[in-house]
VMD Tcl script that draws the C-alpha trace (Angstrom):
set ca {
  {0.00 0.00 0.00}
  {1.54 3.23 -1.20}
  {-0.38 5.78 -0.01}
  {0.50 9.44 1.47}
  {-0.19 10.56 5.04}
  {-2.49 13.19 4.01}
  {-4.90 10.70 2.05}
  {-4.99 8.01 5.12}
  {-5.97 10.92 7.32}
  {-9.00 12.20 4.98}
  {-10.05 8.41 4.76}
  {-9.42 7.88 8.72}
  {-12.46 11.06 9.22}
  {-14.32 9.59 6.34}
  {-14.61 6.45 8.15}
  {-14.99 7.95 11.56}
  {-17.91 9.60 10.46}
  {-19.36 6.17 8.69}
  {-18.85 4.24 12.08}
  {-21.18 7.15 13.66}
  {-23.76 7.56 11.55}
  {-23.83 4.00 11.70}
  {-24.89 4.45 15.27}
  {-26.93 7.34 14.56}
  {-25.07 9.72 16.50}
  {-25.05 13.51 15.65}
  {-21.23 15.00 15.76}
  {-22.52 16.41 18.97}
  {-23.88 12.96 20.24}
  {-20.42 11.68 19.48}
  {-18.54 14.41 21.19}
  {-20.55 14.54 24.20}
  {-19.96 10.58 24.36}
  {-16.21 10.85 24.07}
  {-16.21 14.24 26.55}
  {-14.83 16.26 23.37}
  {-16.31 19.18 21.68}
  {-18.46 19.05 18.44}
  {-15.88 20.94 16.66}
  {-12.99 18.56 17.04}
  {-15.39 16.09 15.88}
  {-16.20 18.11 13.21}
  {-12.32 18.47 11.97}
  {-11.45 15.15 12.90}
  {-14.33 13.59 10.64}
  {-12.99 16.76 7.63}
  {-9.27 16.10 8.31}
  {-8.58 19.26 9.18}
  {-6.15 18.05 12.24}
  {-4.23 15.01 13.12}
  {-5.53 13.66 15.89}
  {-3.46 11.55 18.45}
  {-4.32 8.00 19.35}
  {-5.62 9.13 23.07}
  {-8.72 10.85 21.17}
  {-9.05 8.07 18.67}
  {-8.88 6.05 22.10}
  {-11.71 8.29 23.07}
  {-13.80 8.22 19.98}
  {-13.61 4.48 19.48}
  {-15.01 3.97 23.27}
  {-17.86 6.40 22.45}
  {-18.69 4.38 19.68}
  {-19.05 0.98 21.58}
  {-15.35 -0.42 18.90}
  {-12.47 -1.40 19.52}
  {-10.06 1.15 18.84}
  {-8.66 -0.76 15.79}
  {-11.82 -0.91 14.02}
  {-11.29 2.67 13.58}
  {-8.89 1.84 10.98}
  {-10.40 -0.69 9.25}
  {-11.16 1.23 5.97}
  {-10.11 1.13 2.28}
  {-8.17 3.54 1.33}
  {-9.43 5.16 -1.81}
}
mol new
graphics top color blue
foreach p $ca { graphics top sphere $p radius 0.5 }
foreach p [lrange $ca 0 end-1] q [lrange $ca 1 end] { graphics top cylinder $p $q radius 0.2 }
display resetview
């Protein structure tokens, strides 16, 4: 797999979102789950940061996974 850092990010949010709409959270459901705010959510799920494995700890508790589900995705 040859694929940049940037693109595995984007596809990391894309699938972060997926896994909670899959649970029919809101971004606001899922950051008051994971005791984060709805705009780290937000930029998180739009790669607009790089978020560190402690809040990818927190999300994948929130959403009832095991933190490596979280990258179980194709990347596109």
């Amino acid at each position: 797999m040859n694929i940049s850092e940037e693109t595995y990010i984007v596809n990391l949010g894309i699938h972060i979102r997926q896994l909670r709409e899959k649970k029919d959270l809101s971004q606001q459901g899922l950051a008051d789950d994971s005791g984060m705010t709805k705009s780290q959510i937000a930029r998180i799920e739009t790669a607009k940061i790089n978020t560190t494995v402690k809040t990818l700890v927190k999300i994948a508790k929130a959403l009832d996974i095991e933190p490596k589900e979280l990258f179980d995705f194709t990347s596109k």
